[in-house]
Each structure stands twice: as structure tokens, then as C-alpha cells.
PDB file of N, CA, C, O and CB in Angstrom:
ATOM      1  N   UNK A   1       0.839  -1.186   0.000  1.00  0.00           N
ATOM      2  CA  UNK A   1       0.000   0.000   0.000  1.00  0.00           C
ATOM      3  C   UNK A   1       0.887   1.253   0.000  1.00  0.00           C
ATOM      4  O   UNK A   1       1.901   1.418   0.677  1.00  0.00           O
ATOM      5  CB  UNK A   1      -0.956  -0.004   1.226  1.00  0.00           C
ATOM      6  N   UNK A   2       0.318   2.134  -0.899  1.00  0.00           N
ATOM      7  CA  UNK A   2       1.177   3.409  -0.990  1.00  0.00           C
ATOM      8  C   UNK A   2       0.823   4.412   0.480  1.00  0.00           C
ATOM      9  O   UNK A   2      -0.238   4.380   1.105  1.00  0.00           O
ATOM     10  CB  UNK A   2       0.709   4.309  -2.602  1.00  0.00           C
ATOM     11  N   UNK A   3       1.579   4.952   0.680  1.00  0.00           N
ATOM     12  CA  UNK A   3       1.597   6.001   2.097  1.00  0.00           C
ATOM     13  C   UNK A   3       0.817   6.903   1.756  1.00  0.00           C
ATOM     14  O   UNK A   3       0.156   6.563   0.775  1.00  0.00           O
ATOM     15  CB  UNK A   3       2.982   6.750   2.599  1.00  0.00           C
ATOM     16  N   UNK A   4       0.561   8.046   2.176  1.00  0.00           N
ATOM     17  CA  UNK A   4       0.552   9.302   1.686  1.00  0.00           C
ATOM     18  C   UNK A   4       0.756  10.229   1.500  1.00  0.00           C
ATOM     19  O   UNK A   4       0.168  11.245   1.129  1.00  0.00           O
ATOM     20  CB  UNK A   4       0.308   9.573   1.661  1.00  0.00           C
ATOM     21  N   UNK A   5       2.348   9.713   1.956  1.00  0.00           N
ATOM     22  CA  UNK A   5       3.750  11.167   2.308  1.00  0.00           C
ATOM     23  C   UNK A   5       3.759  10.832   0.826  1.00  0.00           C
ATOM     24  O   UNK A   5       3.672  11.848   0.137  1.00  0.00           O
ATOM     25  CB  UNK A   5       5.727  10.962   3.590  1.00  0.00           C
ATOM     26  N   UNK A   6       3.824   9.927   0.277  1.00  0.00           N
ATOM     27  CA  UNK A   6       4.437   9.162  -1.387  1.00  0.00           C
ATOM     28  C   UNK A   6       3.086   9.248  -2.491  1.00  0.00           C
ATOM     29  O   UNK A   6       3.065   8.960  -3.688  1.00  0.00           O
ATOM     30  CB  UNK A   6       4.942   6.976  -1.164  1.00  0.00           C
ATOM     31  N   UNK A   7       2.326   9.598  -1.879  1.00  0.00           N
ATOM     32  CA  UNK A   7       1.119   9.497  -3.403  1.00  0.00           C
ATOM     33  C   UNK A   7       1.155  11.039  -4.383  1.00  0.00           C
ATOM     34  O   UNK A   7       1.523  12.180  -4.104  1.00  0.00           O
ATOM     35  CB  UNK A   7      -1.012   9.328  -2.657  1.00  0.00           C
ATOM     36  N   UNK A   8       0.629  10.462  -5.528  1.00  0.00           N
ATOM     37  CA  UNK A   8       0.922  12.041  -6.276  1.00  0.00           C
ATOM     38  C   UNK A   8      -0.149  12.434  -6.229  1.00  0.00           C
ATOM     39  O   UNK A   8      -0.236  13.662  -6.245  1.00  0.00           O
ATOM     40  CB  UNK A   8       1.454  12.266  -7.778  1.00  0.00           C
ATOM     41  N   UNK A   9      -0.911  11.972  -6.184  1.00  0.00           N
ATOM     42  CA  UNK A   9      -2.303  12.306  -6.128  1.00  0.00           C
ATOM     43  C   UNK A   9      -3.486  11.740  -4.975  1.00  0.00           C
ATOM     44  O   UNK A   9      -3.187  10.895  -4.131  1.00  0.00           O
ATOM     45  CB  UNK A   9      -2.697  11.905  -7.409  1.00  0.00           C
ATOM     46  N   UNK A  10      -4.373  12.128  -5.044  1.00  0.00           N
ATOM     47  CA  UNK A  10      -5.503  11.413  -4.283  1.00  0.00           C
ATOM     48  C   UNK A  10      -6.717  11.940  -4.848  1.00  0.00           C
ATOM     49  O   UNK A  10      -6.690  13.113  -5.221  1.00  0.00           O
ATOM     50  CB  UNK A  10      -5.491  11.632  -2.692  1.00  0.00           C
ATOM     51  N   UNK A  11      -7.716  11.314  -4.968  1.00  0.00           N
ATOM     52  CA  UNK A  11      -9.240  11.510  -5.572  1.00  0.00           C
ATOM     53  C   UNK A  11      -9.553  12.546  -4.550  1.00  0.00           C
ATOM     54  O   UNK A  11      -9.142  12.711  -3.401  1.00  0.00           O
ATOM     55  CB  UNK A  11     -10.419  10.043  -5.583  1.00  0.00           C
ATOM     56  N   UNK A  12     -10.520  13.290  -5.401  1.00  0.00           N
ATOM     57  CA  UNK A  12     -11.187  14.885  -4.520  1.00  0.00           C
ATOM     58  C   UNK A  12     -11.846  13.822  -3.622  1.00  0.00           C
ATOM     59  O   UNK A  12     -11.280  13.836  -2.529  1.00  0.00           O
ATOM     60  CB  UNK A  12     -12.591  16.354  -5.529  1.00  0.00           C
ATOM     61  N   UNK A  13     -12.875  12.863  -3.676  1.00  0.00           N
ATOM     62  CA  UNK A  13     -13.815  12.495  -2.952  1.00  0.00           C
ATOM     63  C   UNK A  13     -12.997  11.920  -1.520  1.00  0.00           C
ATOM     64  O   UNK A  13     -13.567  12.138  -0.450  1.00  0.00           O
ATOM     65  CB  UNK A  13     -14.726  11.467  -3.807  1.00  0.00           C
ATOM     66  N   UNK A  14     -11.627  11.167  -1.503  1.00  0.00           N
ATOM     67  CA  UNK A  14     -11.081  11.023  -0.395  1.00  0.00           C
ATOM     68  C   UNK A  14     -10.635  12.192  -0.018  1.00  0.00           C
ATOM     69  O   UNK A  14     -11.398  12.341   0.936  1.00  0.00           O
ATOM     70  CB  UNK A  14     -10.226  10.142  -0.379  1.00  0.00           C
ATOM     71  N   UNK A  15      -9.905  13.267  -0.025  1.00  0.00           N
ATOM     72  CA  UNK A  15      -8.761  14.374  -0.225  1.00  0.00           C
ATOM     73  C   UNK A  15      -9.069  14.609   1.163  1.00  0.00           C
ATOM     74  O   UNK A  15      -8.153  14.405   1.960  1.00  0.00           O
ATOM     75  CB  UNK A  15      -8.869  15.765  -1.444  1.00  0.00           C
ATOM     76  N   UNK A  16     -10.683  15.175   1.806  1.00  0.00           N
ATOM     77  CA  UNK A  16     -10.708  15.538   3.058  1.00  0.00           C
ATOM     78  C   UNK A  16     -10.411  14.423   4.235  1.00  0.00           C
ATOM     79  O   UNK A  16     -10.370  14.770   5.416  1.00  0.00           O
ATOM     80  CB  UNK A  16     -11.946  16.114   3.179  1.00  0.00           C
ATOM     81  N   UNK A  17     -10.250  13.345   3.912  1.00  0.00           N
ATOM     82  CA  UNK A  17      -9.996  12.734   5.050  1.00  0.00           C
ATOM     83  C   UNK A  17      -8.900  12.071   4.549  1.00  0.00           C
ATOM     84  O   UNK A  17      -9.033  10.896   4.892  1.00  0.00           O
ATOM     85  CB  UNK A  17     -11.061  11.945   5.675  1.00  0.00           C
ATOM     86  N   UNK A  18      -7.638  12.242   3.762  1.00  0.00           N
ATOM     87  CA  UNK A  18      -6.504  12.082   3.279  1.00  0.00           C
ATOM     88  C   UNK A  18      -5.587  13.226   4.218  1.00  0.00           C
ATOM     89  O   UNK A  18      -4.572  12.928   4.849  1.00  0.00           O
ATOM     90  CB  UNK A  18      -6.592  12.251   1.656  1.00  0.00           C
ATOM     91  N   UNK A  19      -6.262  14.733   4.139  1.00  0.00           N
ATOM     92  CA  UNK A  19      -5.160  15.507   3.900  1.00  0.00           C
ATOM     93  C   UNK A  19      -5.933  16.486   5.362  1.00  0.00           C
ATOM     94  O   UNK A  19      -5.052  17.001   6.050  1.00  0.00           O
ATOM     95  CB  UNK A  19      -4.912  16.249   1.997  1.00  0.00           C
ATOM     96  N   UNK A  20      -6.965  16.688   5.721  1.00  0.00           N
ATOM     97  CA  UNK A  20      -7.790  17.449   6.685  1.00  0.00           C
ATOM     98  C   UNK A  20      -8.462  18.140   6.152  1.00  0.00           C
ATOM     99  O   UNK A  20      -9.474  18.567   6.708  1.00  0.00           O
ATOM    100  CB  UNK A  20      -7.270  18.141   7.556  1.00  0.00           C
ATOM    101  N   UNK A  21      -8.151  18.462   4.979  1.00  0.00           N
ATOM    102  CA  UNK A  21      -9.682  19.759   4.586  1.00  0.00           C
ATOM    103  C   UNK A  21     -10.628  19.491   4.258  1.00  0.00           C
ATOM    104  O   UNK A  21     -10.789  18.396   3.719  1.00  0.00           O
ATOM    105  CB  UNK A  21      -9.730  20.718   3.587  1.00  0.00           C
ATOM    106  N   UNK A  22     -11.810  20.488   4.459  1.00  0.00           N
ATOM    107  CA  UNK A  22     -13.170  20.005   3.732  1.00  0.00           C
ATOM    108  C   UNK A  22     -12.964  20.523   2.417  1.00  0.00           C
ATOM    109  O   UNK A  22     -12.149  21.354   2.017  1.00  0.00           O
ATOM    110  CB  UNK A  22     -14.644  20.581   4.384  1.00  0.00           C
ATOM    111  N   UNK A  23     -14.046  19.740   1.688  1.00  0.00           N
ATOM    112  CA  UNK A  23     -13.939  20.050   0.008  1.00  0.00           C
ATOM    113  C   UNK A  23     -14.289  21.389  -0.301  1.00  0.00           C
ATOM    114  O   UNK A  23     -13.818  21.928  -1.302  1.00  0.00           O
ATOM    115  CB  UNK A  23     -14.945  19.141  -0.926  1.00  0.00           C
ATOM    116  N   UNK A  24     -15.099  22.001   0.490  1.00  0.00           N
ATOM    117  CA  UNK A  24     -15.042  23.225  -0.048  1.00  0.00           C
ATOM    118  C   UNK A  24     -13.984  23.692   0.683  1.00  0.00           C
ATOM    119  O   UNK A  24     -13.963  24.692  -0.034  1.00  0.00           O
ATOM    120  CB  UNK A  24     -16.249  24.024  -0.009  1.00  0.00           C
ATOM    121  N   UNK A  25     -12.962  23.921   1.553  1.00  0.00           N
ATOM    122  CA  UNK A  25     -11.616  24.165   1.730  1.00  0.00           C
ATOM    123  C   UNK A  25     -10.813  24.242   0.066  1.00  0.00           C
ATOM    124  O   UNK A  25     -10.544  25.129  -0.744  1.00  0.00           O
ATOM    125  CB  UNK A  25     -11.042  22.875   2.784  1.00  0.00           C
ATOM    126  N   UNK A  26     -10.632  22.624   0.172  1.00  0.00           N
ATOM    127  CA  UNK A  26      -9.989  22.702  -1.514  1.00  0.00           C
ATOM    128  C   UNK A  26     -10.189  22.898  -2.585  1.00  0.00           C
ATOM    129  O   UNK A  26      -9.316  22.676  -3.424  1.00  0.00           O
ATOM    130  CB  UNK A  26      -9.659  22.044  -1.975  1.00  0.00           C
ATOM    131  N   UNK A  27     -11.647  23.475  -2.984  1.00  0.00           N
ATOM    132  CA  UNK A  27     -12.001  24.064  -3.666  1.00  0.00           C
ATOM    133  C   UNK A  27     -11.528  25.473  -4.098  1.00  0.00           C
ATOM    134  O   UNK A  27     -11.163  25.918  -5.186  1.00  0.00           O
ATOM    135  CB  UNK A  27     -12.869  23.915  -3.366  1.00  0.00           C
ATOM    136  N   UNK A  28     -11.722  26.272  -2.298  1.00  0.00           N
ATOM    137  CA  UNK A  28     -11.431  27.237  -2.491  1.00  0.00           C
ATOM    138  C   UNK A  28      -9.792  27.892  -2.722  1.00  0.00           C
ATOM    139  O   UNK A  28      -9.379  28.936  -3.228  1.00  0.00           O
ATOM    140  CB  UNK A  28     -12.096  27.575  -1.666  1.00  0.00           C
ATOM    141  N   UNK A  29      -9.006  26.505  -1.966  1.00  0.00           N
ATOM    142  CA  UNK A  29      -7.395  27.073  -2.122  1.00  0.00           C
ATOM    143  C   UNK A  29      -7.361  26.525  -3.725  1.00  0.00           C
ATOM    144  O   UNK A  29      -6.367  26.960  -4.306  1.00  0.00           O
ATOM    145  CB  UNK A  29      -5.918  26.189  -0.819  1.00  0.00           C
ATOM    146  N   UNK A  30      -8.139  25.753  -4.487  1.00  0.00           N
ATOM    147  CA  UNK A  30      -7.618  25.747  -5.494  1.00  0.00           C
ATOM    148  C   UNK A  30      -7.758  27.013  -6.463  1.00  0.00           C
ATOM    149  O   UNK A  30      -7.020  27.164  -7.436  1.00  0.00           O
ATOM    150  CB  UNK A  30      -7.993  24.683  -5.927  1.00  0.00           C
ATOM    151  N   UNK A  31      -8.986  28.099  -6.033  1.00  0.00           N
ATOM    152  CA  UNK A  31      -9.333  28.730  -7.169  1.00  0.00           C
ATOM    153  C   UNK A  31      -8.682  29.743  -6.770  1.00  0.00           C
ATOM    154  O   UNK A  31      -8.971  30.783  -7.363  1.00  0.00           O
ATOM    155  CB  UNK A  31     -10.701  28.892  -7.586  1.00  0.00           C
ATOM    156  N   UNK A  32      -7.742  29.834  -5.812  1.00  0.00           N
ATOM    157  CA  UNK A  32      -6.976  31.146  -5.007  1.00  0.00           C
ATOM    158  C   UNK A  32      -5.814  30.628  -5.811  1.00  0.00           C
ATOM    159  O   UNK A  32      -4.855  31.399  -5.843  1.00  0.00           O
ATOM    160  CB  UNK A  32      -6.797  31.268  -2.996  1.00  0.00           C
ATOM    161  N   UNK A  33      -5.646  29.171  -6.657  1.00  0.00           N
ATOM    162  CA  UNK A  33      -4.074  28.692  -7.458  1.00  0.00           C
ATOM    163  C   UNK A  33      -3.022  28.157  -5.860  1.00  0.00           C
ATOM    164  O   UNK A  33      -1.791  28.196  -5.855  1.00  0.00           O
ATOM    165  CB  UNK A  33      -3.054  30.665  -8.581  1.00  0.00           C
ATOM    166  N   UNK A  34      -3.526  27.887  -5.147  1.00  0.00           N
ATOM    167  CA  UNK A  34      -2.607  27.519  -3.943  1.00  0.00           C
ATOM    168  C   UNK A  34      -2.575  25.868  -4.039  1.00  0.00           C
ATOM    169  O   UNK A  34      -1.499  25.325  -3.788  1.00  0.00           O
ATOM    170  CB  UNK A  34      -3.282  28.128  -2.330  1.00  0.00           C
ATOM    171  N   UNK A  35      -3.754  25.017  -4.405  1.00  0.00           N
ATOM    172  CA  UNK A  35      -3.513  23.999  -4.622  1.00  0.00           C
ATOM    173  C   UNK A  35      -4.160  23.501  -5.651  1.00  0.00           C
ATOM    174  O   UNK A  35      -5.319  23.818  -5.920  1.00  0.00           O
ATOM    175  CB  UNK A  35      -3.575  23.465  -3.735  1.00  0.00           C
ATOM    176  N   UNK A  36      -3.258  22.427  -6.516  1.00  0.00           N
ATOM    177  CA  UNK A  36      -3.409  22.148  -7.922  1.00  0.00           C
ATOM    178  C   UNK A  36      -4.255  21.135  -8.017  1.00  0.00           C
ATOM    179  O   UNK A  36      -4.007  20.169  -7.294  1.00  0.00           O
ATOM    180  CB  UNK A  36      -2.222  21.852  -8.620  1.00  0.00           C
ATOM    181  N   UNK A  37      -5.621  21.056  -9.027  1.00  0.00           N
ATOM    182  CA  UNK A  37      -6.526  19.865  -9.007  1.00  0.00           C
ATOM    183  C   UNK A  37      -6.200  19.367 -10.696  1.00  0.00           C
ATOM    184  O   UNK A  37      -5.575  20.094 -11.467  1.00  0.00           O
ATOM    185  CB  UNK A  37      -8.395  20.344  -8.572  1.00  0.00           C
ATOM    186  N   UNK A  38      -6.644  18.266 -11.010  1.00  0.00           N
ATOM    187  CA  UNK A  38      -5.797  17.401 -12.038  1.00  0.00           C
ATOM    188  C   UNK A  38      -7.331  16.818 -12.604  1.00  0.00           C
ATOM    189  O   UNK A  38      -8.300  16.713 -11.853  1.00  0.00           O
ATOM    190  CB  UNK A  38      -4.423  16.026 -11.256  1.00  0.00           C
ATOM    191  N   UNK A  39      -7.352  16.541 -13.746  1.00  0.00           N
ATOM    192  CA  UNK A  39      -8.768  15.723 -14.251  1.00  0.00           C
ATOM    193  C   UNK A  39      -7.750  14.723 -15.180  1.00  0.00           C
ATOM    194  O   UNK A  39      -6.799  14.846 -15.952  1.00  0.00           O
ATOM    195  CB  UNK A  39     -10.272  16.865 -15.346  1.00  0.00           C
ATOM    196  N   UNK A  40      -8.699  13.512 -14.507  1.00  0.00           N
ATOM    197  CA  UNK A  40      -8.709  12.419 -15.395  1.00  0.00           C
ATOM    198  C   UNK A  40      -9.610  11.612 -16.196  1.00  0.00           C
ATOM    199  O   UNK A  40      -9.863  10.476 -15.795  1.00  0.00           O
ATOM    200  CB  UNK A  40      -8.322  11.774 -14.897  1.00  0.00           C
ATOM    201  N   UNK A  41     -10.054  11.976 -17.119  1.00  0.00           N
ATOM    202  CA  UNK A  41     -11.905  11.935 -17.366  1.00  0.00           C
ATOM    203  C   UNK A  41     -12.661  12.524 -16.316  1.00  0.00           C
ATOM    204  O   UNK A  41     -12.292  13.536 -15.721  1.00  0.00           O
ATOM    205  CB  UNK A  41     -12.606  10.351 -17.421  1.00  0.00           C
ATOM    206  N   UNK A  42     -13.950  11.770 -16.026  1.00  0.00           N
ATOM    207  CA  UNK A  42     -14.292  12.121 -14.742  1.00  0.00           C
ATOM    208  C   UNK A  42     -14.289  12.729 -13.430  1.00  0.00           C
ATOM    209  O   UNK A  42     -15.165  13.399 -12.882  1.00  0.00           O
ATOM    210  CB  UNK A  42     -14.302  11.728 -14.600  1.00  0.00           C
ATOM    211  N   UNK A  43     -12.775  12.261 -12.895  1.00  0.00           N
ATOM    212  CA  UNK A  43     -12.428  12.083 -11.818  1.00  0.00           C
ATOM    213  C   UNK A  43     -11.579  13.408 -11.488  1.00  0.00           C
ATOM    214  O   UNK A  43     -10.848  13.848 -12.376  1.00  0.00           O
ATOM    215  CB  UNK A  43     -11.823  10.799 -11.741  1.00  0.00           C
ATOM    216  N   UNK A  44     -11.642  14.011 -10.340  1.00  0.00           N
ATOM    217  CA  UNK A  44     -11.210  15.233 -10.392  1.00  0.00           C
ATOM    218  C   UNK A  44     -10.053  14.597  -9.564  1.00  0.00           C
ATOM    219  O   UNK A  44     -10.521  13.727  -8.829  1.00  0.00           O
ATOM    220  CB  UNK A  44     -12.160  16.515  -9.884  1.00  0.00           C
ATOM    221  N   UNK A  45      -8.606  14.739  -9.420  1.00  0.00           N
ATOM    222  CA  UNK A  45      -7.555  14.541  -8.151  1.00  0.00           C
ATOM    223  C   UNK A  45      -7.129  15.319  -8.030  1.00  0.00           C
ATOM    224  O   UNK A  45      -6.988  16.214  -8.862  1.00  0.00           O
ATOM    225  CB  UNK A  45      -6.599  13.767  -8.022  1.00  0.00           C
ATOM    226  N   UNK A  46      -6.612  15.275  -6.528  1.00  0.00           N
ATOM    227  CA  UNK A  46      -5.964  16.835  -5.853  1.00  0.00           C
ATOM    228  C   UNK A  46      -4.321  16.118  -5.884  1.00  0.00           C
ATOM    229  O   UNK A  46      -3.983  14.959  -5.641  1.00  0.00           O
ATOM    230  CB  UNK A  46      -6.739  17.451  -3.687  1.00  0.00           C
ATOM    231  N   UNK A  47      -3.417  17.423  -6.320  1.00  0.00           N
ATOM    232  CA  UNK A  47      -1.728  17.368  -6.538  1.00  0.00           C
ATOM    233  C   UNK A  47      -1.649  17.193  -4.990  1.00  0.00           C
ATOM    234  O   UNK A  47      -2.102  18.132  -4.336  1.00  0.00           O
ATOM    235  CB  UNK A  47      -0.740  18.966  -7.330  1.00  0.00           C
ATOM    236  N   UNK A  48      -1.099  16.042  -4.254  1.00  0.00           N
ATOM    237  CA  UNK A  48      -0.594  16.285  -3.220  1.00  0.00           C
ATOM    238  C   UNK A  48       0.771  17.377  -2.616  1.00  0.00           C
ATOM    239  O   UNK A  48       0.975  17.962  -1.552  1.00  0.00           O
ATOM    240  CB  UNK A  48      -0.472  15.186  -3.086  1.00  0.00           C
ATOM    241  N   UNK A  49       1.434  17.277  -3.781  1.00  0.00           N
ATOM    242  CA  UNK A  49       2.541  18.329  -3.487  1.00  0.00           C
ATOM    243  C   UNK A  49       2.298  19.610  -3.516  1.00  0.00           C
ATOM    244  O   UNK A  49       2.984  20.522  -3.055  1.00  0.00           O
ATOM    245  CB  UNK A  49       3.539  18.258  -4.280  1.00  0.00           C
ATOM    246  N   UNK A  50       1.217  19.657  -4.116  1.00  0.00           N
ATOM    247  CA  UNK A  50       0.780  21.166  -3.670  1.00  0.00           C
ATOM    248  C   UNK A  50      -0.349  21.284  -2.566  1.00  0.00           C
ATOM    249  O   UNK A  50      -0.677  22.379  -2.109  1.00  0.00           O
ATOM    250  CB  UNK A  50       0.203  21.972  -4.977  1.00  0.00           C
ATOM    251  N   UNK A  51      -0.833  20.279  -2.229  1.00  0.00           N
ATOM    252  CA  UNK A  51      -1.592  20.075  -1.214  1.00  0.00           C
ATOM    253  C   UNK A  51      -0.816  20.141   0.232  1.00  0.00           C
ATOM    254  O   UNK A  51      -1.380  20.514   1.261  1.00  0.00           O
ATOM    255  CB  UNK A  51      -2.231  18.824  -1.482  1.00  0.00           C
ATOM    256  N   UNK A  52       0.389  19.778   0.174  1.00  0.00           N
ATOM    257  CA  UNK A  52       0.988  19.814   1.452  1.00  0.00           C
ATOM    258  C   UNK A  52       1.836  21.009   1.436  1.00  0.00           C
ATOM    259  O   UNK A  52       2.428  21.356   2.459  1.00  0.00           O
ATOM    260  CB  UNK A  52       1.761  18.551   1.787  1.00  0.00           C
ATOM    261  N   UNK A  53       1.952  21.818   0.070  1.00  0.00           N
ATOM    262  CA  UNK A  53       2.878  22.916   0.330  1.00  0.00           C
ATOM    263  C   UNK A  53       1.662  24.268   1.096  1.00  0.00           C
ATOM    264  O   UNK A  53       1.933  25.147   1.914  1.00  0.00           O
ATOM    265  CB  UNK A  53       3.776  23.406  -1.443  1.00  0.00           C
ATOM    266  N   UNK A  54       0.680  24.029   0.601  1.00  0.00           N
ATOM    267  CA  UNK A  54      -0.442  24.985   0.936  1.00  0.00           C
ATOM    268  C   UNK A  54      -0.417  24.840   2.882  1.00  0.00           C
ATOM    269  O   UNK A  54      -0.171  25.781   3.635  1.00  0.00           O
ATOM    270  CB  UNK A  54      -2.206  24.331  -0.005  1.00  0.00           C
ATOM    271  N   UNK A  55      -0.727  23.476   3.291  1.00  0.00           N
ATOM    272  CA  UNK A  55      -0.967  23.079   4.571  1.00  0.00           C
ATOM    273  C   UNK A  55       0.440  24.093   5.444  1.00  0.00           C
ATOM    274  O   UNK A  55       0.510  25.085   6.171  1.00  0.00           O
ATOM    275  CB  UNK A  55      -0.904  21.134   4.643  1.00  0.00           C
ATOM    276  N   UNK A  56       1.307  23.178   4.863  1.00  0.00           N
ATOM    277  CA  UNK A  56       2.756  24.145   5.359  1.00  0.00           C
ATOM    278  C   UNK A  56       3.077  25.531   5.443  1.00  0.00           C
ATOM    279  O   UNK A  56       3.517  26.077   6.454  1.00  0.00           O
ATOM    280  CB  UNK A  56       3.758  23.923   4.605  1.00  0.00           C
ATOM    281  N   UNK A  57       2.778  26.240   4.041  1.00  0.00           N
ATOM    282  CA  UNK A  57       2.396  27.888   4.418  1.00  0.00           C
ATOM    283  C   UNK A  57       1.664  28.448   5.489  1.00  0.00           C
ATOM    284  O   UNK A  57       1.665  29.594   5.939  1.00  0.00           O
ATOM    285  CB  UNK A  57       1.670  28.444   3.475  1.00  0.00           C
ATOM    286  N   UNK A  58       0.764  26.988   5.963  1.00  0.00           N
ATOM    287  CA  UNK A  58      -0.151  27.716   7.125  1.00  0.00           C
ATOM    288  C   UNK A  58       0.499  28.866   8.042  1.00  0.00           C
ATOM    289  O   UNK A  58       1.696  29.125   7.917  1.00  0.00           O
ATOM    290  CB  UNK A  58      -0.632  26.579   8.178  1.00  0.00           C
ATOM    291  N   UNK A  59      -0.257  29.505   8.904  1.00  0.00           N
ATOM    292  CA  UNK A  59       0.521  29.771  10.116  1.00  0.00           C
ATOM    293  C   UNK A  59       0.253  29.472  11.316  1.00  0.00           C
ATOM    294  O   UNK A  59      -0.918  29.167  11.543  1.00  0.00           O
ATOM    295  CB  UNK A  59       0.711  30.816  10.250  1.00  0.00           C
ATOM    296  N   UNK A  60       1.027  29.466  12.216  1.00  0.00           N
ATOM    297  CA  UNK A  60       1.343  28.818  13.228  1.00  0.00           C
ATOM    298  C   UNK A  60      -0.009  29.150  14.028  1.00  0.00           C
ATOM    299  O   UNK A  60      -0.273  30.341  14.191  1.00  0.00           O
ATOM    300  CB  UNK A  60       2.750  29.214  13.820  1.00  0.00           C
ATOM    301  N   UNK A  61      -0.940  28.111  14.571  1.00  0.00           N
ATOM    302  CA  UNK A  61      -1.781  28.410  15.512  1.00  0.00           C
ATOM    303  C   UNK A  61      -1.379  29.072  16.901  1.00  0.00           C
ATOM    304  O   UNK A  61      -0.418  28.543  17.459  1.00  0.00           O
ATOM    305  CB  UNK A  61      -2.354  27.320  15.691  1.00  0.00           C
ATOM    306  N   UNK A  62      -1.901  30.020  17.459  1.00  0.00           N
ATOM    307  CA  UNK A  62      -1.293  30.414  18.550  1.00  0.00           C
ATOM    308  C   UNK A  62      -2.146  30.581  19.945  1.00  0.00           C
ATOM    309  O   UNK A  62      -2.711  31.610  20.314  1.00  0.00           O
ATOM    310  CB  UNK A  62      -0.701  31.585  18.160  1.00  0.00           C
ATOM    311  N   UNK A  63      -2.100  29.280  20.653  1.00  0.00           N
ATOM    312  CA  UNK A  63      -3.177  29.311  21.772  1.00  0.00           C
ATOM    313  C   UNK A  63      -2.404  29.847  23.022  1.00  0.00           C
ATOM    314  O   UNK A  63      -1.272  29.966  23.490  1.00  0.00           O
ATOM    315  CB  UNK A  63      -3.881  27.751  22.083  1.00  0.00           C
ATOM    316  N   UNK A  64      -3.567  30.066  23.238  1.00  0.00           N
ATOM    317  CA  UNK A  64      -3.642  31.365  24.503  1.00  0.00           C
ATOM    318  C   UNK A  64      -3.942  30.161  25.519  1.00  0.00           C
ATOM    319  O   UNK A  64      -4.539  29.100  25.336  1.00  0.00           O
ATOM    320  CB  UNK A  64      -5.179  32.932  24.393  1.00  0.00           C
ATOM    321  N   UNK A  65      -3.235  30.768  26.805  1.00  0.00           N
ATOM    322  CA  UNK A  65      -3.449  30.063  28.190  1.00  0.00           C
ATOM    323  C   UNK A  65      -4.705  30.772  28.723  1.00  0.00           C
ATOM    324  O   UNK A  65      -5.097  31.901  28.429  1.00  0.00           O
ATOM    325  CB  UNK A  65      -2.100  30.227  29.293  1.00  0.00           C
ATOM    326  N   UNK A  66      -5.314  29.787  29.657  1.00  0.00           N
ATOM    327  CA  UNK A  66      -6.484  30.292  30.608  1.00  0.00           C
ATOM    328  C   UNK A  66      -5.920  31.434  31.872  1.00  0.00           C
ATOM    329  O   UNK A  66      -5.217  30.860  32.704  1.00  0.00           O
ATOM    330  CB  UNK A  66      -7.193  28.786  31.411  1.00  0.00           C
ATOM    331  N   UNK A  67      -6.035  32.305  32.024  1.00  0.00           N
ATOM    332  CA  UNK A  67      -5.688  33.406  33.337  1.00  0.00           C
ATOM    333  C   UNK A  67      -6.160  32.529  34.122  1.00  0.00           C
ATOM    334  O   UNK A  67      -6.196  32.742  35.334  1.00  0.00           O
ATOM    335  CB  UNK A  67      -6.410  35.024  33.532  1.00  0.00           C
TER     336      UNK A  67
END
């Protein structure tokens, strides 16, 4: 079985529970050009390498302690 540090792709319909986002998440970083979607007939797949470069740009969550 392939990992998913190693796949080039993954089907839109898995992607959110592949990668954490919801589909309209990757929808929307795709039409912002942040992450690359691929057609194969039908089948829409999300570029993982740009899927994890997007995640990585994130920024750093920054939680606050309780007083």
C-alpha cells in the first residue's frame, strides 16, 4: 500500500480525510491557485505536493493560556 507522504495524487472524494480539509476548503485554495486539481476523465484529483505545500504555508496556531 502506498503512504501518503508518497502518493501524487488522491481523488477529490477522499482528499478531506486524506489531507484534513473540507472540500469546499480545496475548492477554495484551489481557485486562489494555492492547490493544484488534475482531471482524469471524470475524476477530479488533488496534486498532493501542492496540497501539502499549501498546509505548510499555514501559520502557526497560537493558543492562549487560561488566566
Amino acid at each position: 500500500m502506498i503512504d501518503v507522504q508518497t502518493r501524487l495524487t488522491v481523488p477529490l472524494a477522499r482528499a478531506p480525510s486524506e489531507i484534513g480539509l473540507s472540500r469546499s476548503a480545496i475548492y477554495r485554495a484551489a481557485a486562489e491557485g494555492k492547490i493544484v486539481l488534475k482531471k482524469l476523465g471524470r475524476t477530479t484529483l488533488v496534486d498532493m505536493a501542492s496540497a501539502r505545500a499549501f498546509i505548510d504555508a499555514l501559520p502557526k496556531a497560537e493558543i492562549r493560556r487560561a488566566a
